[in-house]
N, C-alpha and C positions, 0 to 999 in steps of 0.2 A: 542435517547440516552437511557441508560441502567440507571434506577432511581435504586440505592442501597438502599433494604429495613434496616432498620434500628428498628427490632422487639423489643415490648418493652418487661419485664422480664414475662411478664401472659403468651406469646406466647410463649416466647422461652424457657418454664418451658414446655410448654405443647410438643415440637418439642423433646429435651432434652431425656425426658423419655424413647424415644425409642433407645437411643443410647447408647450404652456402656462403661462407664467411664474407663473401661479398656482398648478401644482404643488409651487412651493416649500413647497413644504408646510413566644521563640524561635528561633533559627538553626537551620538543621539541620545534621548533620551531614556531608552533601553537597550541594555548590554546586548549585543547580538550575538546568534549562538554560533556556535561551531560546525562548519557543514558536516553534512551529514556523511561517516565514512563509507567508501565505496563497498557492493556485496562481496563476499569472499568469489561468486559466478563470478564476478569479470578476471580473475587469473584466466591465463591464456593455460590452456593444454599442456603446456610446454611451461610450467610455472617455473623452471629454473635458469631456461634462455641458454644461449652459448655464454662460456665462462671461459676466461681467461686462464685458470688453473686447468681443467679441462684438456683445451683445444692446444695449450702449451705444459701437458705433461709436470703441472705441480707438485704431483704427489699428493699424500694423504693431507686433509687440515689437520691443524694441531695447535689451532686454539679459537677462541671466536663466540659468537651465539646463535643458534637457530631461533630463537625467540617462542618454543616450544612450551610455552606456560603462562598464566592469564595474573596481571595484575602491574605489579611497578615493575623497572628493568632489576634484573637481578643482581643485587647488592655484594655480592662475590665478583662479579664481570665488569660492575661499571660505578662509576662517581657521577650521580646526578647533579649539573650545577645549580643552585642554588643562591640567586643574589644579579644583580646589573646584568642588562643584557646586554651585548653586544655594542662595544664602541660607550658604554654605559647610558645607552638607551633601552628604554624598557626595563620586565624583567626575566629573567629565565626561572623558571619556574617547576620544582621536579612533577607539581602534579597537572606541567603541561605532555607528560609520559603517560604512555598505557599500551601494555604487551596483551594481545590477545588474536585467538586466529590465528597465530602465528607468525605474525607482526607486529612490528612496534610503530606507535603514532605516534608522532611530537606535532601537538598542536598551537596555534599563532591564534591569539585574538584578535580584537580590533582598537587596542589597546595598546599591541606590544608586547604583551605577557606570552613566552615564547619556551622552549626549551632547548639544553643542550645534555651531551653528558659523553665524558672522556673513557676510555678501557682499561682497567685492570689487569689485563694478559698482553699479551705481547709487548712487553715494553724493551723495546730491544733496538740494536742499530744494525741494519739492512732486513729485508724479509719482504714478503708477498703478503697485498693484503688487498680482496676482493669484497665487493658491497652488493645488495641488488638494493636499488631503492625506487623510489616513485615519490610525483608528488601531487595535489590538489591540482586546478585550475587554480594558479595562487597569485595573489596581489602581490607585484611589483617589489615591492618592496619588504617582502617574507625572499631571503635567501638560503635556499636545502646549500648545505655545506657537508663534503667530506673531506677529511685533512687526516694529516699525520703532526703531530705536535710533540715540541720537546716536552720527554719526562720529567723534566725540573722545570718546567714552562718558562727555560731562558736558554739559550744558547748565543756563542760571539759572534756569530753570523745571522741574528735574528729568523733560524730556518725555520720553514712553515712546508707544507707541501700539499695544498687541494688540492687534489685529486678531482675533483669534481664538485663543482660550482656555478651555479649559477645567479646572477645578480639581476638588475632592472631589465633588463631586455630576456624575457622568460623564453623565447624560442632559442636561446644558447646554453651551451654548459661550457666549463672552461677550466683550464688546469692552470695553475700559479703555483709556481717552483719560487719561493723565498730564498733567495741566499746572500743580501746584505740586508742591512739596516736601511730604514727610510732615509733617502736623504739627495744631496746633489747624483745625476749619474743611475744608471738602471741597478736594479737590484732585486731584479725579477725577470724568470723567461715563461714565458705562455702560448696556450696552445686554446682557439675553440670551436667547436661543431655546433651544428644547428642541431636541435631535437628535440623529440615530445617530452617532456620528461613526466608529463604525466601516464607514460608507458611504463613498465617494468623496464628497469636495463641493469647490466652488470658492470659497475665502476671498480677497476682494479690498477693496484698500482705494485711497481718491483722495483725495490732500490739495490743496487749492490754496490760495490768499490768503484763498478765499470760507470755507472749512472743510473737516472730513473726515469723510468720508462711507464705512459699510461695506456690505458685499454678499456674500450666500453665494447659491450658486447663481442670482449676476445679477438678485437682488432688494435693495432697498435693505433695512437694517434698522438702522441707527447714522447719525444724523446729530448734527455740531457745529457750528453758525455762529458760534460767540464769540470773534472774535480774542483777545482774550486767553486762551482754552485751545489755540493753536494753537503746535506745534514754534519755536524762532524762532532753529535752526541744524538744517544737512542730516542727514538720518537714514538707514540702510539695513536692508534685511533683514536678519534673521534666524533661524532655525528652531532650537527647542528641546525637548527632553522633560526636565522639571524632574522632581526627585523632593523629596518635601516630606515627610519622616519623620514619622512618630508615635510611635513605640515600637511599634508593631504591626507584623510579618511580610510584608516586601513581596514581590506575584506577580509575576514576570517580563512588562514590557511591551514593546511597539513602538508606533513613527509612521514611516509612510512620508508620501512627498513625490515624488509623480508628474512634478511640473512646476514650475520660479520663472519670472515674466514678468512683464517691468517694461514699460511703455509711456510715452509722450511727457504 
């Protein structure tokens, strides 16, 4: 078996330097199964990429999961959902979860049946918090989600914060900064890049007083300075594959999640 190194931030500061920040460049009649997940061989060399903590001096983590154990997510670190999926379509389901390898899959049927699950740690207001994920060649309508979400799942400014998003059009990812309620008037600012996402990449996000500010592979690409679009109660990870029906025939997907890491 192929052991995924898993370098801590002294190495991959030191591997980092030589690399270029600019290279950021229906129904049928039988359930269909779940493709098949990719070998652990296709991690790249380089399985931990430029990071955002890294390349801008984070400091230690100090809190998160390496996903370093084989079976459900671990019940200390996270809240598997459990019940309606998404917009209460489908369902979320904890045993569309499975950690192993060193990653976590959340898998999509063809159905619907999808999962999500919120973090236990860091539940806090402002902080750094960096993701590596990946996802299948996926069906349109499987959405990999990373967000920050209020602790009490209400705030008066309906805040939400993805980080990284991607919806029907799969060669984008996209950030959505929530800071009113739906309604007449924007109440939303966004930022989005084209990308593979079925590559490894590292989605991080850093809220402070000043704003927040996103980063894929340790380049800026989302900035907000306008305190009044900013959270104004403690928010936490976490990781979703929404499924967003049409009436059309859905392919079985995946998102994994190689790593969560929250910094000071």
């Amino acid at each position: 078996m192929l052991l995924k190194r898993k370098l801590h931030a002294a190495a991959i500061a030191a591997a980092v330097l030589t690399l270029a920040v600019g290279n950021l460049t229906g129904r049928t009649t039988e359930r269909p199964q779940i493709p098949a997940l990719p070998s652990e061989l296709a991690v790249t060399a380089a399985p931990n990429g430029l990071q955002a903590a890294v390349l801008r001096g984070w400091g230690p983590v100090v809190a998160g999961d390496e996903f370093s154990y084989t079976g459900a997510p671990d019940p200390r670190k996270w809240k598997v959902y459990d019940g309606p999926g998404h917009a209460g379509k489908g369902v979320r389901s904890p045993k569309a979860w499975k950690v192993g390898k060193g990653v976590a899959t959340v898998s999509g049927d063809a159905y619907g049946t999808t999962g999500g699950m919120s973090a236990r740690f860091a539940r806090q207001k402002y902080g750094r918090w960096e993701v590596r994920m990946r996802t299948s060649v996926r069906d349109p309508k499987y959405h990999p989600v990373l967000l920050l979400w209020p602790n009490d799942n209400t705030s008066s400014n309906c805040a939400e914060v993805d980080y990284a998003e991607s919806l029907a059009d799969t060669t984008l990812i996209k950030f959505f900064l929530h800071y009113a309620c739906p309604g007449p008037g924007r109440y939303q600012s966004q930022a989005a890049r084209k990308i593979d996402t079925t590559k490894w990449h590292n989605y991080a996000v850093q809220w402070n007083s000043a704003g927040i500010t996103g980063y894929i592979d340790g380049a800026v690409w989302f900035t907000d300075t306008d305190p009044a679009h900013l959270p104004r109660v403690g928010m936490h990870q976490t990781l979703q594959l929404d499924w967003v029906p049409t009436g059309k025939p859905t392919k079985p997907s995946w998102m994994q999640v190689d790593w969560v890491r929250v910094y000071r």
